[in-house]
C-alpha positions as CSV (number, residue, x, y, z in Angstrom):
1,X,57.5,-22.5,9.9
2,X,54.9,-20.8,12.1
3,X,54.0,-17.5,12.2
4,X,54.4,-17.1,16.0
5,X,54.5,-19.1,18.7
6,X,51.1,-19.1,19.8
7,X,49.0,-22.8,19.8
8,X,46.8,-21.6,17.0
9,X,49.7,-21.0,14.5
10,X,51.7,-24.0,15.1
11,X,48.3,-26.0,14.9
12,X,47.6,-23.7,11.3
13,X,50.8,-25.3,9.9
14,X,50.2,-28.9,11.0
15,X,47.2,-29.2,9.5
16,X,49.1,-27.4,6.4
17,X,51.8,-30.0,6.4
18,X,49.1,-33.0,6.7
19,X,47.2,-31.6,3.8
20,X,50.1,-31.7,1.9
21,X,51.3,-35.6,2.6
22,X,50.1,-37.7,-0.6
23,X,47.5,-40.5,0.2
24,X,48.9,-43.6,0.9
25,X,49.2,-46.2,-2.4
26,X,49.1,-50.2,-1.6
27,X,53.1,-50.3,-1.7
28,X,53.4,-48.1,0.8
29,X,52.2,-50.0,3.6
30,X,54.2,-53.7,4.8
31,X,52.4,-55.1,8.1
32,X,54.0,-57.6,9.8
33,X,52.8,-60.4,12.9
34,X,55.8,-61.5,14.9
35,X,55.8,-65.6,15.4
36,X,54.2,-66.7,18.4
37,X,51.2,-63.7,18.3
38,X,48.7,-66.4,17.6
39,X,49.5,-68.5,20.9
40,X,48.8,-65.6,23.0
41,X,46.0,-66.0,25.3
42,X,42.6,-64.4,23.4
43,X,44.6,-64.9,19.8
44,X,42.5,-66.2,17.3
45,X,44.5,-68.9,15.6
46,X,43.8,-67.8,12.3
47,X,44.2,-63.8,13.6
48,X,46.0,-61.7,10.4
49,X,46.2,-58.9,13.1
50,X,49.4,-57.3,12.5
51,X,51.7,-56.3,15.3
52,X,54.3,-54.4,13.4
53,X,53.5,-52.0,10.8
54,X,56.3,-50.1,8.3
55,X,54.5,-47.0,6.6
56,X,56.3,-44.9,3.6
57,X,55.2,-41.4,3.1
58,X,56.1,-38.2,0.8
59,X,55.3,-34.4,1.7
60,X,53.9,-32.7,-1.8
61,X,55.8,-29.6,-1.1
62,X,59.2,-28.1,-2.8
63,X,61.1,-28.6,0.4
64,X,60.5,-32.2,1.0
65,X,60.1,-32.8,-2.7
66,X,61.3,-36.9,-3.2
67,X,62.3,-37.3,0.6
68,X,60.4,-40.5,1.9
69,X,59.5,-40.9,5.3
70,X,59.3,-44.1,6.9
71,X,57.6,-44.6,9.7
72,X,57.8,-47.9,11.5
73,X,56.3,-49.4,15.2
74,X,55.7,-52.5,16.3
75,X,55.8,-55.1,19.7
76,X,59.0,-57.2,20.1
77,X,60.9,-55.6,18.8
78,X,64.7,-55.1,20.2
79,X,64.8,-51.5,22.0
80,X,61.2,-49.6,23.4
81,X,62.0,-46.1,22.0
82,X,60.6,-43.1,19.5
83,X,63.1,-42.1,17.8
84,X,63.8,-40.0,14.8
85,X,66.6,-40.6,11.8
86,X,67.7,-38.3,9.2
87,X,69.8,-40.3,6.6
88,X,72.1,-37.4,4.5
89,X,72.5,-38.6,0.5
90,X,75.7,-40.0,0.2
91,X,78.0,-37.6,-1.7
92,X,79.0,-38.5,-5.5
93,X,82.8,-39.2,-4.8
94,X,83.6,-41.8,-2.0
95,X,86.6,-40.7,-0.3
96,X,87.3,-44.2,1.1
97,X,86.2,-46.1,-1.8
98,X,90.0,-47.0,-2.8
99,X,90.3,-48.7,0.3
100,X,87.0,-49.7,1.6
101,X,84.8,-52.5,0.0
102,X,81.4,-52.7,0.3
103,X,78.4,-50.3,0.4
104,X,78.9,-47.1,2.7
105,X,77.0,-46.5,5.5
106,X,75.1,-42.4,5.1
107,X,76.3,-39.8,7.8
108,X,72.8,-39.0,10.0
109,X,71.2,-37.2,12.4
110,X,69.1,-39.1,15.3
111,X,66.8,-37.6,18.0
112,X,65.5,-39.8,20.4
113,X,62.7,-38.4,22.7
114,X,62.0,-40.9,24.6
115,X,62.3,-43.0,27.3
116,X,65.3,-40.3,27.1
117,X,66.0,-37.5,25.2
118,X,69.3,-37.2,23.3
119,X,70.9,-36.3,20.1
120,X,73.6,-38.1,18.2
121,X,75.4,-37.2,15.0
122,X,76.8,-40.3,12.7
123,X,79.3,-39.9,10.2
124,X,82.6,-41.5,8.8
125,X,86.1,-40.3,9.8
126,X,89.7,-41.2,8.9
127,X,91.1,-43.6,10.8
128,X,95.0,-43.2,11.8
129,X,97.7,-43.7,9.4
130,X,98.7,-43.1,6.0
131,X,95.9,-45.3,4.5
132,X,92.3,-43.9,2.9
133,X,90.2,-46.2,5.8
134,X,87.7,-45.1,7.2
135,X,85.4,-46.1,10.2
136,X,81.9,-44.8,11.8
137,X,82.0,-42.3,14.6
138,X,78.6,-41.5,16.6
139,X,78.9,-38.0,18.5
140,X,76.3,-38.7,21.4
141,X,74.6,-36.2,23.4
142,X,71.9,-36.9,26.1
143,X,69.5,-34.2,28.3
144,X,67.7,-36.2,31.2
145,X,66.3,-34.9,33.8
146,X,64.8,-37.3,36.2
147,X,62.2,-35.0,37.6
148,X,60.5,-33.9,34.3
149,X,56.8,-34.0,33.7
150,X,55.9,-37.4,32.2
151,X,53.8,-36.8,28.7
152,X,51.2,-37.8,30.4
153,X,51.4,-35.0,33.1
154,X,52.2,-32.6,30.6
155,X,49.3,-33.4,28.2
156,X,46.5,-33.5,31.5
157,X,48.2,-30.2,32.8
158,X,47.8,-28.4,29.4
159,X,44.3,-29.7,29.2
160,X,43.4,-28.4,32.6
161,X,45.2,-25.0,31.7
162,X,43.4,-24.9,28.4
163,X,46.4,-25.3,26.4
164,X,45.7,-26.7,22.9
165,X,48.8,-27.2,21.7
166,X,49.5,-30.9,22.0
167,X,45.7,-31.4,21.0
168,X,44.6,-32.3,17.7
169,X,42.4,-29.8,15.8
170,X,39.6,-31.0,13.2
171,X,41.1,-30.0,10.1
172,X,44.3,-32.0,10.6
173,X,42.2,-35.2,12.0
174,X,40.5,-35.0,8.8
175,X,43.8,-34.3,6.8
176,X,45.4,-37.3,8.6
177,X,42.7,-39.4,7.9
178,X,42.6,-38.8,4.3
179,X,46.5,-40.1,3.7
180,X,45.6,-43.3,5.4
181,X,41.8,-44.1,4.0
182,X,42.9,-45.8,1.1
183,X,44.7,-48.3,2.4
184,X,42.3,-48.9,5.3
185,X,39.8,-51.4,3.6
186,X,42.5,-53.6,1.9
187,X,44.1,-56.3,3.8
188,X,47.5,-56.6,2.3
189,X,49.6,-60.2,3.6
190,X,51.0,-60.2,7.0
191,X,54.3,-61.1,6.9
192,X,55.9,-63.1,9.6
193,X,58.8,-61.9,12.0
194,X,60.9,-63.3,14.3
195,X,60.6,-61.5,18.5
196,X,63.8,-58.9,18.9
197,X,64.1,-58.2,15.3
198,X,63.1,-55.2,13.4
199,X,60.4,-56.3,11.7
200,X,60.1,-58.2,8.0
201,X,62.8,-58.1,5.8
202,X,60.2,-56.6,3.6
203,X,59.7,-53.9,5.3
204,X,63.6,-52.5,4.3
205,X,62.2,-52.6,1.1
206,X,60.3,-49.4,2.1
């Protein structure tokens, strides 16, 4: 957490937090071309460009100690979002498992912020009856507010006020580029994906 609220120590603990993320290793990165990329006007037909990329990272610190963090973005896929998902560990005893088969979903948290900004809550409740069955429930709740600054606005509006704190400093730009430097000069396979899919299946491996 920041010390205040000011730009300068939210920006301090950024560039803490980047410090801290371990330098990618080969099998944390899965890059992906959907089919069809190479027919696009200006494509070279051998291109290994990758249009989708899945990226695993971990946080050397005792509160995100083990937790990985996958990032993934790409073009074609189904939804245009950015959206965050915190999975919870699934607890030791399955309430359902007696009448349930089949792996069990994790309750999560997700926070999408954009094109809208909402919050949901996923977990697994009882369904009617005498029987242990359960099913997943989604508690949904959206904030939109059509006449909002765009991030654009707000990003030129905070430069023009002198505002830094959407803007990078040069400590964490260096931080940042330090976890991804050492998988920068290797060009792992691209693997293959169909348009409106979420990526390579090789990317769940992640």
């Amino acid at each position: 957490p920041p010390l205040g609220t000011s730009a300068e120590a939210i920006r301090d603990e950024q560039a803490k937090l980047l410090k801290a993320i371990r330098p990618l290793a080969p099998g944390d990165l899965v890059r992906g071309q959907y089919d069809g990329y190479r027919n696009e006007d200006g494509v070279a037909p051998g291109s290994d460009t990758e249009t989708f990329t899945a990226v695993r990272f971990f946080i050397d610190s005792w509160r995100w100690a083990d937790v990985p963090f996958v990032v993934r973005t790409g073009k074609k896929l189904p939804v245009t979002t950015t959206e965050i998902r915190a999975e919870f560990q699934l607890p030791p005893q399955r309430v359902f498992a007696l009448s349930e088969s089949g792996p069990l979903s994790a309750n999560y948290m997700r926070m999408r912020l954009s094109p809208t900004v909402s919050i949901a809550l996923g977990a697994r409740t009882k369904n009617a009856g005498d029987r242990m069955v359960g099913r997943p429930v989604e508690l949904y709740v959206c904030n939109s507010h059509p006449d909002e600054k765009s991030a654009y606005e707000r990003l030129l509006g905070d430069a023009l006020d002198g505002e830094a704190m959407l803007f990078a400093r040069q400590d964490a730009v260096e931080a940042a580029w330090n976890v991804v430097d050492p998988v920068l000069s290797r060009r792992d396979p691209v693997y293959v994906y169909e348009p409106g899919t979420w990526g390579p299946p090789e990317a769940d491996l992640l």
